[in-house]
C-alpha positions as a Markdown table, in Angstrom:
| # | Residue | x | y | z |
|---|---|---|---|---|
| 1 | Unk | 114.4 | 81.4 | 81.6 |
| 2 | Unk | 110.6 | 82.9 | 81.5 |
| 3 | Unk | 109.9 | 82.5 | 84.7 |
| 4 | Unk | 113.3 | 83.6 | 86.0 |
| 5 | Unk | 113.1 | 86.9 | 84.4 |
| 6 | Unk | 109.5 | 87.1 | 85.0 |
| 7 | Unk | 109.4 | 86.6 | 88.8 |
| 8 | Unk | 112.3 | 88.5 | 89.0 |
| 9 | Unk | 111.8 | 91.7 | 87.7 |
| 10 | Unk | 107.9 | 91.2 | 89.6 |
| 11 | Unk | 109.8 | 91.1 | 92.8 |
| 12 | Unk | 111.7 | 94.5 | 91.9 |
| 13 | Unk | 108.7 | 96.7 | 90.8 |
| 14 | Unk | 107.0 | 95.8 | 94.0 |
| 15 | Unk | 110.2 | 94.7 | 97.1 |
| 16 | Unk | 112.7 | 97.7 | 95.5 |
| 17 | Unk | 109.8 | 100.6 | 95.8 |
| 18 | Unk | 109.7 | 99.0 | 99.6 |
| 19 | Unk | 113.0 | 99.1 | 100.2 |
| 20 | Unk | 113.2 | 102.7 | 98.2 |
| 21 | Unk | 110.5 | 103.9 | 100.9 |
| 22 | Unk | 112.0 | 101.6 | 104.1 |
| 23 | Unk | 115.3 | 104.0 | 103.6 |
| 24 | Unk | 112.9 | 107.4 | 103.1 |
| 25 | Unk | 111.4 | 106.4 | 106.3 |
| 26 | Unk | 114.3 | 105.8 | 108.4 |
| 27 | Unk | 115.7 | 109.3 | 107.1 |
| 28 | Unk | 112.5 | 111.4 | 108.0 |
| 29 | Unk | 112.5 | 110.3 | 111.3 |
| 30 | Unk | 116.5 | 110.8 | 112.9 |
| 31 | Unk | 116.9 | 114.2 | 114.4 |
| 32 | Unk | 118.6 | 116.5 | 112.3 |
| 33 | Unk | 121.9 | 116.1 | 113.9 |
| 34 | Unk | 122.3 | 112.4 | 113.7 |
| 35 | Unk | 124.2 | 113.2 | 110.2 |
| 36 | Unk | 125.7 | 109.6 | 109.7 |
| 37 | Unk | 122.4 | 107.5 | 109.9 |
| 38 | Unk | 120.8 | 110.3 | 107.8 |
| 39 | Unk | 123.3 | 109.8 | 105.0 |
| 40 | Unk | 124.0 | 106.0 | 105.2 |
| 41 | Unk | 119.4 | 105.8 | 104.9 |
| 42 | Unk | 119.9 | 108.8 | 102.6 |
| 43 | Unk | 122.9 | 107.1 | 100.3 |
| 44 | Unk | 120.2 | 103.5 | 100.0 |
| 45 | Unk | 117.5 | 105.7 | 98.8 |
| 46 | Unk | 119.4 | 106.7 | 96.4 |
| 47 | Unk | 120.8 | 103.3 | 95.5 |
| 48 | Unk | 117.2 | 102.1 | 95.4 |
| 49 | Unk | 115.7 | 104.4 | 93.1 |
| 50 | Unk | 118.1 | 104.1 | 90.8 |
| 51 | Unk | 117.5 | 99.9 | 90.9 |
| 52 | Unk | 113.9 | 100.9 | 90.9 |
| 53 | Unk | 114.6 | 102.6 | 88.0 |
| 54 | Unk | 116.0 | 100.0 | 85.9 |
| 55 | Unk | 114.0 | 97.6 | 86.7 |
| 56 | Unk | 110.8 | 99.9 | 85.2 |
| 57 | Unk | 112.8 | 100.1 | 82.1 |
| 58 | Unk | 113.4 | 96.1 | 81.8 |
| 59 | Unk | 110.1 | 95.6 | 82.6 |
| 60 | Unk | 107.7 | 96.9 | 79.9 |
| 61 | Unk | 106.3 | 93.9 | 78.0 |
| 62 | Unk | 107.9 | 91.4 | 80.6 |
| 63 | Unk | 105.7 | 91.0 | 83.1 |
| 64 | Unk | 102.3 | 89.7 | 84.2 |
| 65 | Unk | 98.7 | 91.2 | 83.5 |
| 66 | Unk | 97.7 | 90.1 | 87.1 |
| 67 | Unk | 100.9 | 92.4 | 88.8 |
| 68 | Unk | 100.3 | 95.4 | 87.0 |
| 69 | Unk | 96.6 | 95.5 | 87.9 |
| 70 | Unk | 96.9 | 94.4 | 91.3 |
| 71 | Unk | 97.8 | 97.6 | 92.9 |
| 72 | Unk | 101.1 | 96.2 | 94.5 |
| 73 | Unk | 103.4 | 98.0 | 92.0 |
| 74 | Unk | 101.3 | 101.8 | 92.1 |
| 75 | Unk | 97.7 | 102.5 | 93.2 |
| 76 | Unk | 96.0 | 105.6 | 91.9 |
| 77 | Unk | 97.3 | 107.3 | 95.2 |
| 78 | Unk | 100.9 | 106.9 | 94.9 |
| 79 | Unk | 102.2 | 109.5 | 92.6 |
| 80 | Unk | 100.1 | 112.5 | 94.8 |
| 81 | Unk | 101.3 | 110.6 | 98.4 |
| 82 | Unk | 104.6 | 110.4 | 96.9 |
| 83 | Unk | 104.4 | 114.3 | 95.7 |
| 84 | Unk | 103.2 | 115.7 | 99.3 |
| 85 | Unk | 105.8 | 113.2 | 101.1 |
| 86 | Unk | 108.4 | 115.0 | 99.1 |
| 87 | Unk | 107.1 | 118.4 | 100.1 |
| 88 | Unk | 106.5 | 117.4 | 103.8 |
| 89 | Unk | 110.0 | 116.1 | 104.3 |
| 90 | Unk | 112.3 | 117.7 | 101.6 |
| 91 | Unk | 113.3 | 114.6 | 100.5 |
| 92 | Unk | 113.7 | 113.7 | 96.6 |
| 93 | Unk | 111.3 | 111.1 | 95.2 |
| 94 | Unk | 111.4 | 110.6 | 91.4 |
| 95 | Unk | 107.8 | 110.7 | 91.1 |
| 96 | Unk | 108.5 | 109.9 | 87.4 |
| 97 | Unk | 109.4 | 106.7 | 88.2 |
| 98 | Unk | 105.2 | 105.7 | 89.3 |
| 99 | Unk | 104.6 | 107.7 | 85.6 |
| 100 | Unk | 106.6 | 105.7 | 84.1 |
| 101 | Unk | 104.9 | 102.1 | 85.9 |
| 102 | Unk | 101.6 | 103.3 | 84.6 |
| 103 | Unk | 102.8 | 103.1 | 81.5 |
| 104 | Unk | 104.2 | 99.4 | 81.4 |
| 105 | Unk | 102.6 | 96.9 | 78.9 |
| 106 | Unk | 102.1 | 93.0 | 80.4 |
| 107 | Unk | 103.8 | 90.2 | 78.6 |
| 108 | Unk | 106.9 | 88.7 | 78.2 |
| 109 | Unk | 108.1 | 88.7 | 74.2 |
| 110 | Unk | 111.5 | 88.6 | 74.9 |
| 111 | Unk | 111.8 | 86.9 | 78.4 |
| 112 | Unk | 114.4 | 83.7 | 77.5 |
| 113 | Unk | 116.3 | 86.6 | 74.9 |
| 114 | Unk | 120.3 | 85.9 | 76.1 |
| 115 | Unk | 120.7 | 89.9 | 76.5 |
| 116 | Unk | 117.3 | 90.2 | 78.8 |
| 117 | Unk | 118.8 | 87.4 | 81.0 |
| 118 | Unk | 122.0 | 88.9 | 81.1 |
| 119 | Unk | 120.6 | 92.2 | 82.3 |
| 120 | Unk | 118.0 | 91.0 | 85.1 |
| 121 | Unk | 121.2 | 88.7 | 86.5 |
| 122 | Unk | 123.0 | 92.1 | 86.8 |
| 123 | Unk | 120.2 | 93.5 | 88.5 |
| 124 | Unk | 119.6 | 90.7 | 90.5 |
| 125 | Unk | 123.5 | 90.6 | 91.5 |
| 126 | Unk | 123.7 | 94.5 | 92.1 |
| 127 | Unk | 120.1 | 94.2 | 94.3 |
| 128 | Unk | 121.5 | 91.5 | 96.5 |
| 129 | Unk | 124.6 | 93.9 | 97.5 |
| 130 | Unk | 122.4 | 96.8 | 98.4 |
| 131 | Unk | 120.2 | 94.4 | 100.4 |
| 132 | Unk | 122.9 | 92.7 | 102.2 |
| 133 | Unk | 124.0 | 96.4 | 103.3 |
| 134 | Unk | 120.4 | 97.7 | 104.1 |
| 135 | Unk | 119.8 | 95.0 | 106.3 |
| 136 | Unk | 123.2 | 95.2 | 108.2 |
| 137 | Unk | 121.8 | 99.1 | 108.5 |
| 138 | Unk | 118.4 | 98.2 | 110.1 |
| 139 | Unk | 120.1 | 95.6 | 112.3 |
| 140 | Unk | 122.6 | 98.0 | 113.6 |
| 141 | Unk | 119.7 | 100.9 | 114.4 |
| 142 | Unk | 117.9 | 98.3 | 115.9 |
| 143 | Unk | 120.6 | 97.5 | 118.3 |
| 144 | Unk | 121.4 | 100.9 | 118.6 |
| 145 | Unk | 117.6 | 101.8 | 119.6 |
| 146 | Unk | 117.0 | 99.0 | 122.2 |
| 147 | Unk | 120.2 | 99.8 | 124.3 |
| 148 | Unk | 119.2 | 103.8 | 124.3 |
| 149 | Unk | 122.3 | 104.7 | 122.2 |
| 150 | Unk | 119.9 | 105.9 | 119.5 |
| 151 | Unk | 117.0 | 107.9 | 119.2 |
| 152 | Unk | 114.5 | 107.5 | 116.1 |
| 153 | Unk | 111.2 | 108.4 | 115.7 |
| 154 | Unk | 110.5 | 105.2 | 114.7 |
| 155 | Unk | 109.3 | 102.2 | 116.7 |
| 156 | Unk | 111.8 | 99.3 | 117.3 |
| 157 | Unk | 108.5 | 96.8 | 116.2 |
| 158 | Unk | 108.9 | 99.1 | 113.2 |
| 159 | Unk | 112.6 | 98.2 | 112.7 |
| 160 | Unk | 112.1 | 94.4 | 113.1 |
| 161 | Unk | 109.2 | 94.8 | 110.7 |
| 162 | Unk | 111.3 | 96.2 | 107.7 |
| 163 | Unk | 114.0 | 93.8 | 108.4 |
| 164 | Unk | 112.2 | 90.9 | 108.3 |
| 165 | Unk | 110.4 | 92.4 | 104.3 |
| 166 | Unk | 114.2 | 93.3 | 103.3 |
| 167 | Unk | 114.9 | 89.3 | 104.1 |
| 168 | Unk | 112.4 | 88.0 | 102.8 |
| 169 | Unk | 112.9 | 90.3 | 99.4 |
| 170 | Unk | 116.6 | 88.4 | 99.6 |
| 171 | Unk | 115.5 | 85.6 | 99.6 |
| 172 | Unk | 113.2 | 85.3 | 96.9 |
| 173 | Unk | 116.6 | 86.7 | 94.9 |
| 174 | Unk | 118.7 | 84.5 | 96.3 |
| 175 | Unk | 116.3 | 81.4 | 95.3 |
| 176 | Unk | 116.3 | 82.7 | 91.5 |
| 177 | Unk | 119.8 | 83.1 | 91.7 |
| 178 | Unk | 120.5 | 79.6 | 92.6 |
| 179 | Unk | 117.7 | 77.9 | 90.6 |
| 180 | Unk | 116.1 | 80.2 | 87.9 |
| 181 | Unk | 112.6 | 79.7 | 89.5 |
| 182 | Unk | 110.9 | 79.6 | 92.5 |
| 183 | Unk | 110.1 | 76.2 | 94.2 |
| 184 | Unk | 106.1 | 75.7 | 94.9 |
| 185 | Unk | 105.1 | 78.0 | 97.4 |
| 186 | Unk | 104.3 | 77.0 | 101.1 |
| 187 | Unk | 100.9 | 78.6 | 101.8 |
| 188 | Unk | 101.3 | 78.1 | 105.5 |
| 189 | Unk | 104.6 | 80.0 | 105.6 |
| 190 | Unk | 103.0 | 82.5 | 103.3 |
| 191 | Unk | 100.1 | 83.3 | 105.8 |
| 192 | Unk | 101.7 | 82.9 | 109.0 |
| 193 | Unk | 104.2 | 85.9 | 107.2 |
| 194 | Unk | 101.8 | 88.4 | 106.0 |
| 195 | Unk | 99.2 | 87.9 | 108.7 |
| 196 | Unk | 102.2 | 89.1 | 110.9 |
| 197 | Unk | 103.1 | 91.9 | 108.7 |
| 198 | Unk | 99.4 | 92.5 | 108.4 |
| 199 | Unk | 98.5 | 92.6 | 111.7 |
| 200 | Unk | 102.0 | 94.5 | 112.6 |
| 201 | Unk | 100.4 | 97.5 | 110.1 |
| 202 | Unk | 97.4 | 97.7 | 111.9 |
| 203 | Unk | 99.6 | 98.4 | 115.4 |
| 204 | Unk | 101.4 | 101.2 | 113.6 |
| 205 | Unk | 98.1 | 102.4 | 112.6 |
| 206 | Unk | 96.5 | 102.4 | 115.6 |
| 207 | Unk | 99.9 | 104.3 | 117.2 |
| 208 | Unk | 100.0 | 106.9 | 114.5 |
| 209 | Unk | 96.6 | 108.3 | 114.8 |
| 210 | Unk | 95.5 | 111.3 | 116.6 |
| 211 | Unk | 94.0 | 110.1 | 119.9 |
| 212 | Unk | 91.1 | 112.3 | 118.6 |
| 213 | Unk | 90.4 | 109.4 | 116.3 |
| 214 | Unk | 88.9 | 107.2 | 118.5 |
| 215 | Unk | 86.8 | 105.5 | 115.6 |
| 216 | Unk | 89.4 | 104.6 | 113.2 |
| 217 | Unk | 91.6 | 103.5 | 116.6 |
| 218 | Unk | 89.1 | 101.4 | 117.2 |
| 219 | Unk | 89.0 | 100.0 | 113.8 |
| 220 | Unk | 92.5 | 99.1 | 113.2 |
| 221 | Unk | 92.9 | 97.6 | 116.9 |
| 222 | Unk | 90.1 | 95.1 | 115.5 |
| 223 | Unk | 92.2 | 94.3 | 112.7 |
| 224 | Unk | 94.9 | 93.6 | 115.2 |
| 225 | Unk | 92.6 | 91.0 | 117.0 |
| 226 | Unk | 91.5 | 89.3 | 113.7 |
| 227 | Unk | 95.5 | 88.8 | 112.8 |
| 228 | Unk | 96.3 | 87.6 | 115.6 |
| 229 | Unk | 93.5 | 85.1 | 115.6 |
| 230 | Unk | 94.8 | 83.8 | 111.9 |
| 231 | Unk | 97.7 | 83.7 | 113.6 |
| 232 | Unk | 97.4 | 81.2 | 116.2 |
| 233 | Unk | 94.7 | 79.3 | 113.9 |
| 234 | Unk | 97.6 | 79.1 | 111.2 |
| 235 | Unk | 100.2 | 77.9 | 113.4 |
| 236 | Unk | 97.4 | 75.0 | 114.2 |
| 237 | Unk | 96.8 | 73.9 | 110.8 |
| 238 | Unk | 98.0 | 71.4 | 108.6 |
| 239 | Unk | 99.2 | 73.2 | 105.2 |
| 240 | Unk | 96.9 | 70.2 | 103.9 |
| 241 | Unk | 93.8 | 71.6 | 105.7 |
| 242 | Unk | 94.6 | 75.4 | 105.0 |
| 243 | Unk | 91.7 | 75.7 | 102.5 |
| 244 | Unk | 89.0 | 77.2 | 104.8 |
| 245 | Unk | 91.5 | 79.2 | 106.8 |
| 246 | Unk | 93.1 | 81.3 | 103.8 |
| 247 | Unk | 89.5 | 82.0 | 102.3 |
| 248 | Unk | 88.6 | 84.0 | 106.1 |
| 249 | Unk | 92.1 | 85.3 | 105.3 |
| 250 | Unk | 91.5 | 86.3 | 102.3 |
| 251 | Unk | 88.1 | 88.3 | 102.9 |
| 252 | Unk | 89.8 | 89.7 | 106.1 |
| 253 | Unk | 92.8 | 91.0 | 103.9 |
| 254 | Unk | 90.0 | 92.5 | 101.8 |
| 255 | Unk | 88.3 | 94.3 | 104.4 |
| 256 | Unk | 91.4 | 95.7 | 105.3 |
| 257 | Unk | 92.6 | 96.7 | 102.6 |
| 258 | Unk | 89.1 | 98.5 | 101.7 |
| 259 | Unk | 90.2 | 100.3 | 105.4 |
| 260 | Unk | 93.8 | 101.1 | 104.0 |
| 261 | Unk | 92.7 | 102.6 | 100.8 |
| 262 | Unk | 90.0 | 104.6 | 102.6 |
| 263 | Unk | 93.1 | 105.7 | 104.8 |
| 264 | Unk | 95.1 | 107.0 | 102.5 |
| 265 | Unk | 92.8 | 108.9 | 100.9 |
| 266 | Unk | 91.9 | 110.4 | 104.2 |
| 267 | Unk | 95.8 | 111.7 | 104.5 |
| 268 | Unk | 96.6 | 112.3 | 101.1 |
| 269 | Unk | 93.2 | 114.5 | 101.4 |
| 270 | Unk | 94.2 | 115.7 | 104.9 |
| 271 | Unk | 90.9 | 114.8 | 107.0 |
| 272 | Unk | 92.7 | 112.2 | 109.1 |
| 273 | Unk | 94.0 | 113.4 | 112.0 |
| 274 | Unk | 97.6 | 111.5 | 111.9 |
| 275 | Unk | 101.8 | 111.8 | 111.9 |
| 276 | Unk | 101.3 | 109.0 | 109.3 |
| 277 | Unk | 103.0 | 110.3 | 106.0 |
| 278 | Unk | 101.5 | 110.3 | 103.1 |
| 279 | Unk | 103.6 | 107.7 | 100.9 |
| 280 | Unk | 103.0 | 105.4 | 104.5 |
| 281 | Unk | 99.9 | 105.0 | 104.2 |
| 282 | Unk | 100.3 | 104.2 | 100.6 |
| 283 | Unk | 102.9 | 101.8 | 101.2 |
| 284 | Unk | 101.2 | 99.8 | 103.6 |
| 285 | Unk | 98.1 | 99.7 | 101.3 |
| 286 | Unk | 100.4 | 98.4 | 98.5 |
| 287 | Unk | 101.4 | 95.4 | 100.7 |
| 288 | Unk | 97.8 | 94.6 | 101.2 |
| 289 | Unk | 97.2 | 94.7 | 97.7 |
| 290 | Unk | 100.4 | 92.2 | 97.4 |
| 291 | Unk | 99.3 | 89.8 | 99.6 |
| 292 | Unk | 95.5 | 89.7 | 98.0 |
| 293 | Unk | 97.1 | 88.9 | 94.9 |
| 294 | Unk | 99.2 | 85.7 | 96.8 |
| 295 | Unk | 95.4 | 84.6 | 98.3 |
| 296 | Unk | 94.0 | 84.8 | 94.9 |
| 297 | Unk | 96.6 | 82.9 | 93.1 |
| 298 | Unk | 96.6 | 80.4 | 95.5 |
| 299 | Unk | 92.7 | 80.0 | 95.2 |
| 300 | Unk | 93.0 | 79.6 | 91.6 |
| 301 | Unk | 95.4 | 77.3 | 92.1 |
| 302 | Unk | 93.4 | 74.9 | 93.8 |
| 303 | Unk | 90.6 | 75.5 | 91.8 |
């Protein structure tokens, strides 16, 4: 039960602060008066943070060297975007929560102990139900957006975007649920995945900015372009012959995220021009830093 416990309590620190932050999102941007969606996004934030929460608490001593350090579960950013978010919006954020992250120890002493399995099941179990109502959310203000019956700040790409992570987040449940492990990985449905998200992040970006910022406009439509080009190479390849495509991926993901980190700490330190929150730009750096960690591992894999 190593690995279940493991890959499981991984998949929390990183896909429940997403979720935590999808539902923060969605609040911040409905008009004050649309009290029903701000309380149904409001009452998941809550739910989150408190799964968040647990799953920090399980995790200390459980879990790999190679997620802590990778910058997916916290980067030095997150507790002062998460600070200023709060302050911008007047929304809670346990900020003690990322404290508490930088404190956890790698390992797993105690992974295949009865009790520890017992208690990531439970998590597991009570994740599932809050994703299986998050996602009926975002599908029903996606519905309501694209027929005009709804009005959000957010972008309907935006909408689809989330929904598709909060799947994908069920799914890896779901799998450990159902066999205790994951199955080898498909690198081709990997990449053709996070180059979408990828390249999906560097729309947003480009939307967000101040048209005063022609340069940095400039920059992230280019990352759109080079997406979009993995894209239709990926959907070419064989996942036999994927070797030479997911090393260009891989140093375009770390080109981009080199962009994203030097964004954030452009917004966090207010001289970007922007209506990109703080903890947004942090986010979609974290998801960079996810997906370089995926690359890698399948590198080393093959090595």
């Amino acid at each position: 039960m190593k690995e279940y416990v493991m890959i499981s309590l991984e998949t929390h620190l990183f896909f429940g602060r997403i979720m935590r932050e999808h539902a923060l999102f969605l609040l911040a941007a409905f008009p004050a008066g649309e009290t029903e969606y701000r309380s149904r996004a409001d009452r998941f934030r809550e739910q989150f943070e408190k799964a968040l929460e647990r799953t920090v608490l399980l995790s200390d001593g459980m879990v790999s060297e190679d997620v802590l350090s990778s910058g997916e579960v916290f980067t030095e950013i997150t507790e002062m975007a998460e600070r200023q978010t709060r302050r911008l919006t007047q929304i809670p954020i346990n900020v003690r929560i990322t404290q508490a992250e930088k404190r956890l120890r790698a390992g797993c002493k105690t992974c295949s102990d009865r009790r520890m399995v017992q208690q990531v099941r439970h998590l597991n179990q009570y994740v599932l139900r809050l994703l299986n109502g998050l996602i009926a959310f975002k599908q029903k203000i996606l519905q309501e957006v694209t027929s005009c019956n709804l009005y959000t700040a957010n972008y309907p790409l935006l909408i689809e975007h989330i929904l598709r992570e909060a799947k994908l987040y069920r799914q890896i449940i779901t799998t450990l649920e159902k066999k205790g492990c994951m199955p080898e990985k498909d690198l081709k449905e990997a990449e053709l995945f996070w180059n979408q998200i990828m390249m999906e992040h560097a729309m947003f970006i480009r939307g967000l900015l101040d048209p005063t910022e022609c340069e940095l406009m400039e920059t992230a439509d280019a990352f759109v372009g080079d997406y979009c080009r993995l894209l239709e190479e990926a959907r070419k390849q064989d996942c036999r012959t994927m070797d030479e495509l997911t090393r260009k991926t891989l140093e375009t993901t770390e080109q981009y995220r080199d962009f994203k980190a030097a964004g954030t700490k452009g917004i966090t330190g207010c001289s970007i021009r922007s209506v990109i929150l703080p903890l947004l730009a942090d986010h979609v750096l974290r998801e960079a830093n996810h997906y370089l960690r995926i690359l890698k591992d399948e590198g080393k894999g093959r090595e």
